[in-house]
C-alpha positions as CSV (number, residue, x, y, z in Angstrom):
1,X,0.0,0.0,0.0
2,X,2.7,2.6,1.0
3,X,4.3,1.6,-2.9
4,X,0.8,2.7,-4.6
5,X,0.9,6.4,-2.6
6,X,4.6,6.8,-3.5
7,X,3.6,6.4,-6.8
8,X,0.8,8.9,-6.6
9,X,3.0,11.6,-5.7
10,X,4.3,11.5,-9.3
11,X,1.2,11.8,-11.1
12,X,1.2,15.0,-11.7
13,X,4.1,18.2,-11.3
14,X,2.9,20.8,-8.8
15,X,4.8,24.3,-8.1
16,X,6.9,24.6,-5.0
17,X,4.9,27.4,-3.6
18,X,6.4,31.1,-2.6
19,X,8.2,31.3,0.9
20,X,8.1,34.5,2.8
21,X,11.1,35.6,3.7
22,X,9.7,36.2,7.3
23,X,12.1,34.4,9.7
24,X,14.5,32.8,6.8
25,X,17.9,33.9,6.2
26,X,18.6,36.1,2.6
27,X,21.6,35.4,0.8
28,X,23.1,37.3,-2.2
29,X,22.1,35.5,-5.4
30,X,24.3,36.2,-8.8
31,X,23.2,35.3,-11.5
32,X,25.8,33.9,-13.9
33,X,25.6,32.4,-17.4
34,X,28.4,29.3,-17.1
35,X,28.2,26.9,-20.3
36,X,27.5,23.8,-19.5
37,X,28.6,20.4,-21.2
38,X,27.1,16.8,-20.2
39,X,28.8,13.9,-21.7
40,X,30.4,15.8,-24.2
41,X,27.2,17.4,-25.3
42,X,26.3,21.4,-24.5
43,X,23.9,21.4,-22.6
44,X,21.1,24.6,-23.1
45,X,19.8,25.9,-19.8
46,X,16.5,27.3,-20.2
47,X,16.6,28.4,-16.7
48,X,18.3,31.1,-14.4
49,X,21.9,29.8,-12.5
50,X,22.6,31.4,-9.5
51,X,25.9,31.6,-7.9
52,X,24.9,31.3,-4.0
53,X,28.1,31.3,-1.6
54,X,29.9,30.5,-4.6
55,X,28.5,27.3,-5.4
56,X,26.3,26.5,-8.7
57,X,22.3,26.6,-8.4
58,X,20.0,25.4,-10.1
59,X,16.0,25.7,-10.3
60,X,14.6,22.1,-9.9
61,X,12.7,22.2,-13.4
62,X,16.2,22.4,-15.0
63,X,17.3,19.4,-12.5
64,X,14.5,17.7,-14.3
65,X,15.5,17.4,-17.3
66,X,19.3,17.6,-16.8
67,X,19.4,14.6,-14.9
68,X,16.0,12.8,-16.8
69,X,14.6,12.5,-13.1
70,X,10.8,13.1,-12.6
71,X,10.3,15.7,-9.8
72,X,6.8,16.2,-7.3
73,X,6.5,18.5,-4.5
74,X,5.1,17.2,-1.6
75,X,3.6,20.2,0.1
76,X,2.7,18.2,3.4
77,X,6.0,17.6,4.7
78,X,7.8,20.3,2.6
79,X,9.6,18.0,0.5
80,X,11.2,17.8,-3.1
81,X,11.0,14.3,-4.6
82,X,13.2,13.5,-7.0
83,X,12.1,9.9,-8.3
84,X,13.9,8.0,-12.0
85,X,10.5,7.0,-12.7
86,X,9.8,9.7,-15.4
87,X,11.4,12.3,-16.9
88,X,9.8,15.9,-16.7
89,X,11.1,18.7,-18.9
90,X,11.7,22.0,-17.9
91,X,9.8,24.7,-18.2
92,X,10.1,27.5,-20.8
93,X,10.4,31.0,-19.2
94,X,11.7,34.6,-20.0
95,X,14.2,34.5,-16.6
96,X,17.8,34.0,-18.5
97,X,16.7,37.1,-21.2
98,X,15.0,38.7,-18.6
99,X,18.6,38.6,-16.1
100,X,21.4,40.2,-16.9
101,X,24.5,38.7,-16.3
102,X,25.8,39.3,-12.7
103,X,22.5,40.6,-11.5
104,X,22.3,40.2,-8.2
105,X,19.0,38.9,-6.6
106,X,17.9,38.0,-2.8
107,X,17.9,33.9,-2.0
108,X,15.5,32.8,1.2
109,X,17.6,30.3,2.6
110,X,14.1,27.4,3.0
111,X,13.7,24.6,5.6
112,X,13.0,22.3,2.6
113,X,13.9,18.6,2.8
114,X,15.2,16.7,0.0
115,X,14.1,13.0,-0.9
116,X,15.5,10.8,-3.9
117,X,13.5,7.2,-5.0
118,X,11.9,7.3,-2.1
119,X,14.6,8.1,0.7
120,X,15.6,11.1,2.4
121,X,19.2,12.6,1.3
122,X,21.4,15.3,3.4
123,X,23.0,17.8,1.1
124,X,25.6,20.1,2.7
125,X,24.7,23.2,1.0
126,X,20.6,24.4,1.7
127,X,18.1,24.4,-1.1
128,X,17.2,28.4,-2.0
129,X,14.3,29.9,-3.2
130,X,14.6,32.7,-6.0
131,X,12.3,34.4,-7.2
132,X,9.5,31.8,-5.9
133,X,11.2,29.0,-7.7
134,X,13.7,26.3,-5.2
135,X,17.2,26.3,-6.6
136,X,19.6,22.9,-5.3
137,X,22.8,22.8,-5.4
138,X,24.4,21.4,-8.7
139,X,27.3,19.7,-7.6
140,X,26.2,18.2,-4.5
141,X,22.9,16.7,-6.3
142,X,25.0,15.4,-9.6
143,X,27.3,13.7,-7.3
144,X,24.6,12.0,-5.5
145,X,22.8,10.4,-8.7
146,X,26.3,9.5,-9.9
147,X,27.6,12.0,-12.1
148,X,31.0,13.6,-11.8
149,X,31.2,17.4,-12.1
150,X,34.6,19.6,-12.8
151,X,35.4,23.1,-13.7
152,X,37.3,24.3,-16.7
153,X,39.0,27.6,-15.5
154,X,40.7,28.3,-19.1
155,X,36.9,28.1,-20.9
156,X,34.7,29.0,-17.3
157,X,32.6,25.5,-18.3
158,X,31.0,23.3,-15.9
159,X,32.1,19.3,-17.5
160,X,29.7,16.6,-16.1
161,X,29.6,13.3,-16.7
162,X,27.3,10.3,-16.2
163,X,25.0,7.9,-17.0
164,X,22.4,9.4,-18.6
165,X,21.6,9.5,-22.7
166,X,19.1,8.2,-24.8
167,X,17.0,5.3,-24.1
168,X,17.1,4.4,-27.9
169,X,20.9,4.1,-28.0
170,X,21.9,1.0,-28.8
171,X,25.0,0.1,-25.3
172,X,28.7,-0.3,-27.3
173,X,29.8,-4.0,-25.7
174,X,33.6,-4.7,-25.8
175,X,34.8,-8.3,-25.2
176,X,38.1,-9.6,-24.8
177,X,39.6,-12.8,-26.4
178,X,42.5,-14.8,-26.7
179,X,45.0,-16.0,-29.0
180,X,44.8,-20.3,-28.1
181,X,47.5,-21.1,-30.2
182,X,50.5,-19.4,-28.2
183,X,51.5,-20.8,-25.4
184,X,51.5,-17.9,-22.9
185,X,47.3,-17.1,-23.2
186,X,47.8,-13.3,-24.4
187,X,44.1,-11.5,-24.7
188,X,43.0,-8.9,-27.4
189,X,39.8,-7.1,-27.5
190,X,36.4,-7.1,-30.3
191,X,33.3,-5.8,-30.1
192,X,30.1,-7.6,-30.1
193,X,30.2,-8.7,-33.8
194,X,33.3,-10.2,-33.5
195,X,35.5,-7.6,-35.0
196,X,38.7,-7.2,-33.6
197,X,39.7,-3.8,-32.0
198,X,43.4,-4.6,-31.0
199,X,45.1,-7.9,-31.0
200,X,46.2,-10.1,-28.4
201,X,49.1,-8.3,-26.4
202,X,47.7,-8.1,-22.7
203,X,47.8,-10.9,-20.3
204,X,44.6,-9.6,-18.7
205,X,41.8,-7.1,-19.7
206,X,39.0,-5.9,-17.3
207,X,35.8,-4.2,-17.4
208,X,35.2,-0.8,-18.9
209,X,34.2,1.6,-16.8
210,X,33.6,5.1,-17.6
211,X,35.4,4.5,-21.3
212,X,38.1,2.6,-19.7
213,X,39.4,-0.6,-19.1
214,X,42.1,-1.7,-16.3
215,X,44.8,-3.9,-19.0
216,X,47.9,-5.8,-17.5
217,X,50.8,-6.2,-19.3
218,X,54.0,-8.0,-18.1
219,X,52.6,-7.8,-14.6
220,X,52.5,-3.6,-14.5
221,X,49.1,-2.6,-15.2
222,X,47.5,0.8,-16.9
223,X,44.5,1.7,-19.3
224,X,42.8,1.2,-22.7
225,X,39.9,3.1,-24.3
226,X,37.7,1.8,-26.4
227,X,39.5,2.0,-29.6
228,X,41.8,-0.3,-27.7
229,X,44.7,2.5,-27.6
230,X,47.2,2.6,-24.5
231,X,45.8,6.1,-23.1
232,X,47.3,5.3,-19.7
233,X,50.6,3.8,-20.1
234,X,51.5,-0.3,-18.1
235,X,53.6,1.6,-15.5
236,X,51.8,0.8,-12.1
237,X,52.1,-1.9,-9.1
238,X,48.1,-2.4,-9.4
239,X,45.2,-0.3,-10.9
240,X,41.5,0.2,-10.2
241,X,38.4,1.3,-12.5
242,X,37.9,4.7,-13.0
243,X,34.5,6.0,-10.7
244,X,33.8,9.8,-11.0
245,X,36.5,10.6,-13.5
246,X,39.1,9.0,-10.6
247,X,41.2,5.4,-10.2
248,X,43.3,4.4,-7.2
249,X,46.6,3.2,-8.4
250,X,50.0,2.0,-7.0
251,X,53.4,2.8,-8.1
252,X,56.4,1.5,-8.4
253,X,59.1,2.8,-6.4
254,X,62.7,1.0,-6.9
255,X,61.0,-2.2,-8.0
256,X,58.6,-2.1,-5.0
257,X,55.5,-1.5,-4.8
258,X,54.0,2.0,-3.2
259,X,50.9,3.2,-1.7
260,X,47.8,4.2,-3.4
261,X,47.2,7.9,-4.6
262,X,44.5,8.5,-7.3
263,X,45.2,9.8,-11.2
264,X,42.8,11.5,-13.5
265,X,41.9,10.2,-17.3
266,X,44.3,11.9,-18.4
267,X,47.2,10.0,-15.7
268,X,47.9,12.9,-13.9
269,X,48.0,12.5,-9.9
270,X,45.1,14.5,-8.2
271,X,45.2,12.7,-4.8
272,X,49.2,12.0,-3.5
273,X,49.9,8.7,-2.6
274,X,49.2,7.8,0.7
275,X,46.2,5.3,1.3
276,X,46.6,1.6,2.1
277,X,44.6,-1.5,0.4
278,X,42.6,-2.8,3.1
279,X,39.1,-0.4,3.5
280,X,36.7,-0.9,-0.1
281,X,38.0,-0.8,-3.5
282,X,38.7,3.2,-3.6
283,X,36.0,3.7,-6.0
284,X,34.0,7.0,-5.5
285,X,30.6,7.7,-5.2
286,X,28.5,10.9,-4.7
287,X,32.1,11.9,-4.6
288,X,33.4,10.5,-1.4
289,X,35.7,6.8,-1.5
290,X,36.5,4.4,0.8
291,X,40.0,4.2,1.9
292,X,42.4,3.0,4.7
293,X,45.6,5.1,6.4
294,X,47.9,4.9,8.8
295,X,48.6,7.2,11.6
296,X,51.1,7.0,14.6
297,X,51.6,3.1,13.9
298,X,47.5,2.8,13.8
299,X,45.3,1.8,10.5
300,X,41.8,3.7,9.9
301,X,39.5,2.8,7.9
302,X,38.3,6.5,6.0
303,X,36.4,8.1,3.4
304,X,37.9,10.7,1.5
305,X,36.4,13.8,-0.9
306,X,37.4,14.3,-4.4
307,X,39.9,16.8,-3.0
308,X,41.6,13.5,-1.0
309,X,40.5,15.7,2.6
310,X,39.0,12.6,5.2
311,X,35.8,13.3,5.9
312,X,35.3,10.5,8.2
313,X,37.7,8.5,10.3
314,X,37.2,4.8,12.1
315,X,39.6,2.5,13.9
316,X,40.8,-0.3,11.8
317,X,42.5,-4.0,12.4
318,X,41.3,-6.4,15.2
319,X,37.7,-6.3,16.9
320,X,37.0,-2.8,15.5
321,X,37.6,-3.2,12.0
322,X,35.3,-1.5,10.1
323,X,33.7,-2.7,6.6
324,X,33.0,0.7,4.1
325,X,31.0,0.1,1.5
326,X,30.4,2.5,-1.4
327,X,27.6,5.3,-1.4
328,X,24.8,4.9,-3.7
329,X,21.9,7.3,-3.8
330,X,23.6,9.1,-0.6
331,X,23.9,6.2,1.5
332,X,26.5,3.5,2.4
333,X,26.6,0.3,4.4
334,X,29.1,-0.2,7.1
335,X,29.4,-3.1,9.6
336,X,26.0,-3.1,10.9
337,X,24.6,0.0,10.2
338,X,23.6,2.3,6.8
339,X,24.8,6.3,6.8
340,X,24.3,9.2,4.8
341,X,26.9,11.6,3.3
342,X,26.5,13.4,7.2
343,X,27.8,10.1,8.5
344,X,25.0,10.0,10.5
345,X,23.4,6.8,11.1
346,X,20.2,6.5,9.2
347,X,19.6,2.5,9.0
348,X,20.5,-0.4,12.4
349,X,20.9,-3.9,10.8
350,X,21.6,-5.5,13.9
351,X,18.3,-7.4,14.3
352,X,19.1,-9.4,10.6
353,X,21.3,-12.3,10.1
354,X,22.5,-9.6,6.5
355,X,21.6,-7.3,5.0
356,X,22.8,-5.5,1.3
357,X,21.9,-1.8,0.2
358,X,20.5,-1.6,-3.6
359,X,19.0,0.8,-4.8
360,X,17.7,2.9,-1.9
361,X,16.0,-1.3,-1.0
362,X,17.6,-3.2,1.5
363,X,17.4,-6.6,0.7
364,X,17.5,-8.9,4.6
365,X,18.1,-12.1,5.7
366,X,16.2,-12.7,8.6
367,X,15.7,-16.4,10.2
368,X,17.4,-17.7,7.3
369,X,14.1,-16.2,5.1
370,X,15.2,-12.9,2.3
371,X,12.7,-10.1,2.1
372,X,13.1,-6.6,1.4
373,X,12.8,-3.4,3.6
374,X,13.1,0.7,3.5
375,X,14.6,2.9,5.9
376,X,12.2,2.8,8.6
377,X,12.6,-1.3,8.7
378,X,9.2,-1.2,6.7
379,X,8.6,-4.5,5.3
380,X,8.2,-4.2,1.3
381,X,8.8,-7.6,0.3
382,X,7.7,-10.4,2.8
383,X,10.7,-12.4,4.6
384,X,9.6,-15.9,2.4
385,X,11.9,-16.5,0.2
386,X,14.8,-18.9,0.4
387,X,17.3,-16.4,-1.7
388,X,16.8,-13.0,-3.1
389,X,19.0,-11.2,-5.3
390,X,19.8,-7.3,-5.4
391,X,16.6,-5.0,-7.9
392,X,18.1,-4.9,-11.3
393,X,15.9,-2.7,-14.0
394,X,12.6,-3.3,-11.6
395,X,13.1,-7.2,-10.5
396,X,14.5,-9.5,-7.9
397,X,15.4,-13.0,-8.6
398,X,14.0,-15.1,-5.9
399,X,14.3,-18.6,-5.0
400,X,11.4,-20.6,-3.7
401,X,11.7,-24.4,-3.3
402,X,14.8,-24.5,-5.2
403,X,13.8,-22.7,-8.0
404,X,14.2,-19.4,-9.4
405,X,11.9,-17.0,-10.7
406,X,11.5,-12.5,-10.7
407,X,9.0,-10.3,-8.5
408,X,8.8,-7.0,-8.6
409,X,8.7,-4.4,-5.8
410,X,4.8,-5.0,-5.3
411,X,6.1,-8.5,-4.5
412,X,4.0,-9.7,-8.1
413,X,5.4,-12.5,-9.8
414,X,6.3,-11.3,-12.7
415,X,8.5,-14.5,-13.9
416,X,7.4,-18.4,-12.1
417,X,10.0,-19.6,-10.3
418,X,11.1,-22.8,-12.7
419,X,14.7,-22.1,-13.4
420,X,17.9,-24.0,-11.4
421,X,19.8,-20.6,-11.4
422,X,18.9,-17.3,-12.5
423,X,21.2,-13.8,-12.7
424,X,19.8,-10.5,-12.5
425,X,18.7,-8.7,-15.5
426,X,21.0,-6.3,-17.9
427,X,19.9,-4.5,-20.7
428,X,16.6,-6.1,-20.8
429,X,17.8,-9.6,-20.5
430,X,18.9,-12.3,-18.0
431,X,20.7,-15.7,-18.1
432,X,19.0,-18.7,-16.7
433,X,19.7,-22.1,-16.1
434,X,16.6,-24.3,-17.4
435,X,18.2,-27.6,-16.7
436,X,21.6,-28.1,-14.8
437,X,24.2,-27.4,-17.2
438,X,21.8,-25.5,-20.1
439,X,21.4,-21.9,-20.4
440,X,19.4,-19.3,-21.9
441,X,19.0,-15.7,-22.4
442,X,15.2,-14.5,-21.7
443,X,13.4,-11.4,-21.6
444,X,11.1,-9.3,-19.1
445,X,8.3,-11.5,-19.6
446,X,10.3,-15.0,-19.4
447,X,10.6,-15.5,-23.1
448,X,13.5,-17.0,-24.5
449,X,16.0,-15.2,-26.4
450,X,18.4,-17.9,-27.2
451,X,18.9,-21.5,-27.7
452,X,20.4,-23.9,-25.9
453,X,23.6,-22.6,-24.2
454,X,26.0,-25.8,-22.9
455,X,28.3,-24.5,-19.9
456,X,29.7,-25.6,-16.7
457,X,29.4,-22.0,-15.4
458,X,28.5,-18.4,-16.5
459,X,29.4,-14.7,-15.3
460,X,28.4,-11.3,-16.5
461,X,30.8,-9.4,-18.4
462,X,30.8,-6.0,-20.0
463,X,26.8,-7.0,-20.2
464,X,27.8,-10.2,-22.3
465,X,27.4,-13.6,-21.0
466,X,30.7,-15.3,-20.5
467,X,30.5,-19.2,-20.5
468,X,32.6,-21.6,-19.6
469,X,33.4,-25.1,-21.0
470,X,36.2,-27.4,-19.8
471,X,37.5,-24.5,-17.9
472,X,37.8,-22.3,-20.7
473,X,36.1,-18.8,-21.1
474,X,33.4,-18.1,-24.8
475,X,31.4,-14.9,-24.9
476,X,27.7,-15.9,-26.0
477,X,24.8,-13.1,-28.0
478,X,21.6,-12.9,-26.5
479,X,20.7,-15.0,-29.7
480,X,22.7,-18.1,-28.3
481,X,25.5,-18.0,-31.1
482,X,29.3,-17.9,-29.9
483,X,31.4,-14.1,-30.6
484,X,34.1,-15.3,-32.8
485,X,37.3,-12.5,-33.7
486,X,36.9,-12.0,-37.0
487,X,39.9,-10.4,-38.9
């Protein structure tokens, strides 16, 4: 029931309404006319932006549509949804003719809250009103739904970049394959068809991320694009996938291996080396990473900013090591417990056997039963079900006597569970087992895609299915036939 009146707040768009400036604090308010590319692409504001205590607004309309979010107001507990359920558009207006550049205009600092899918988010700057519209911060809100934000002084142009682009644009997949006929396995890399992008010459090749892939080569690692051209030269200890525009790497230093600092696309060192292994895979997210340091002959477990400042400290080693997971949607799990990007503690876990954060869901074991719950410990999806994977595109794999099937979050069976093994869905597809040792791809509605797929195993890689027979790795289409390199 609470599902079905989320959902009605997004029926229709309604106006944040005007806020007296009675007993809220004015700020200055320039307004400023900064171009503004998204993946690569200018993007044309059809809004006001407002320089507020010198960070970037925006008016939520033009958040919209930026980010393809669908946005409600929810006048009751003077809140700003922010849902990926729809996309709204923002709204023509005269305000960027009507403002000259570096006009200054009064902002009425509000006591509005800020929700996104569902789930209440903490951002450090306050939301603004301006002339009666609410104005978030850019930065702050891009970095929580994943995108990466910079600033190029030489051109004064905000650079973001993310996940979102057509829905009608067909996903680029890159595969890697080897050369079986020398004796030291060497790996190249093709593209879905088959056609070969660069030869065998790596002994290892891993997922892209952000247009590049992690490659090792003689046991020093570095990066390819896409085109399969060495952009980051094989000169490190170890290397990580790029997350926010950032990788954590290792040195070299007289033949040993160094700390970790992070480098840029372009290999340049933005954070200095300093950071251990041990804390989370250094990967950042709504621009904060998990990383571990030493101090005074003492390890902590930490999480960093873009700018490599701690923003949060913890003891680490021995009974009170701590377990940092990423953030996602403004929230991350550690040990026990889910924060926000306050650190504050927003979620106790203690009362389930486990627990795993997707999605703004938390997916719990409980008495050796999965269901699925929100912040509050609401139950959304009854504790029934022997095994339930993490929501991917809408639906959870569940197991129920053995078998496999997909619910959505209104717990309706959207796929019977008749499969031996089932993976979460990608690009409008999953992998199942039908009989031990036979796979398929299906779609959303349980129909198969392939033939008959004959593996011992499978994994999901660069949104390809990777089987293996007699131990060796073949990259199968969604039509069942095997991706050959063709010269």
């Amino acid at each position: 029931m609470k599902i079905k009146q989320w959902l009605f707040l997004f029926v229709m768009i309604l106006f944040v309404p005007v806020v007296s400036a009675q007993n809220h604090t004015t700020k200055n308010a320039l307004a400023v006319r900064y171009p503004l590319m998204l993946n690569g692409q200018e993007y044309q504001m059809k809004n006001a932006m407002f320089l507020v205590d010198d960070y970037t607004y925006l008016p939520i309309r033009e958040i919209g549509e930026l980010f393809q979010m669908y946005i409600a107001w929810d006048s009751a507990e003077k809140t700003i949804n922010i849902s990926s359920i729809g996309i709204i558009h923002a709204q023509e207006t005269n305000m960027m003719s009507a403002l000259e550049e570096a006009a200054v205009v009064p902002a009425t600092v509000s006591d509005f809250s800020i929700k996104v899918n569902g789930y209440r988010v903490q951002l450090q700057q306050p939301i603004v009103v301006i002339q009666n519209s609410a104005y978030l911060p850019l930065r702050q809100l891009a970095e929580l739904l994943g995108f990466s934000v910079d600033w190029n002084q030489e051109q004064r142009m905000i650079l973001m970049q993310g996940l979102s682009k057509p829905v009608q644009e067909e996903k680029e997949i890159y595969l890697w394959y080897s050369d079986e006929n020398e004796s030291d396995v060497l790996y190249g890399l093709m593209d879905k068809n088959g056609h070969i992008i660069t030869t065998p010459k790596y002994n290892a090749i891993g997922h892209f991320s952000e247009g590049l892939a992690v490659v090792e080569k003689d046991g020093n690692y570095g990066y390819i694009d896409k085109r399969g051209v060495e952009v980051i030269p094989c000169k490190y200890h170890y290397a990580k996938e790029f997350s926010e525009g950032l990788a954590m790497v290792s040195e070299r230093h007289d033949g040993y291996p160094g700390l970790f600092s992070f480098i840029n696309k372009q290999g340049n060192t933005v954070i200095a080396e300093r950071f251990w292994n041990e804390s989370g895979d250094g990967a950042f997210h709504n621009g904060l990473a998990p990383v571990t340091i030493q101090e005074n002959g003492k390890y902590y477990d930490c999480y960093i900013d873009r700018t490599g400042e701690i923003k949060a400290k913890y003891p680490s080693g021995n009974d009170s090591s701590c377990a940092l997971g990423n953030f996602q949607n403004g929230y991350a799990k550690i040990n026990h417990n889910i924060i926000n990007t306050a650190f504050e503690t927003v979620f106790c876990g203690e009362e389930y056997d486990s627990f795993e954060l997707c999605d703004g869901w938390i997916v719990a074991c409980k008495n050796n039963r999965y269901g699925v719950v929100d912040m509050e410990h609401q139950i959304i999806i009854d504790f029934q079900y022997e095994k339930l994977k993490p929501c991917s595109e809408g639906l959870f794999a569940f197991c129920e006597n053995g078998l496999w099937g997909y619910l959505d979050i209104n717990q309706q069976i959207v796929i019977p569970p008749i499969f031996c093994d089932a993976s979460e869905f990608f690009d409008g597809k999953a992998i199942v087992e039908t009989e031990p040792g036979i796979y398929h791809y299906i779609d959303k509605t349980g129909a198969f895609l392939s033939g008959d797929i004959h593996a011992e195993m499978f994994m999901i890689v660069n949104d390809c299915g990777l089987f293996f027979v007699n131990q060796k790795g073949y990259f199968f289409s969604e039509t069942g036939e095997m991706i050959t390199p063709k010269a």
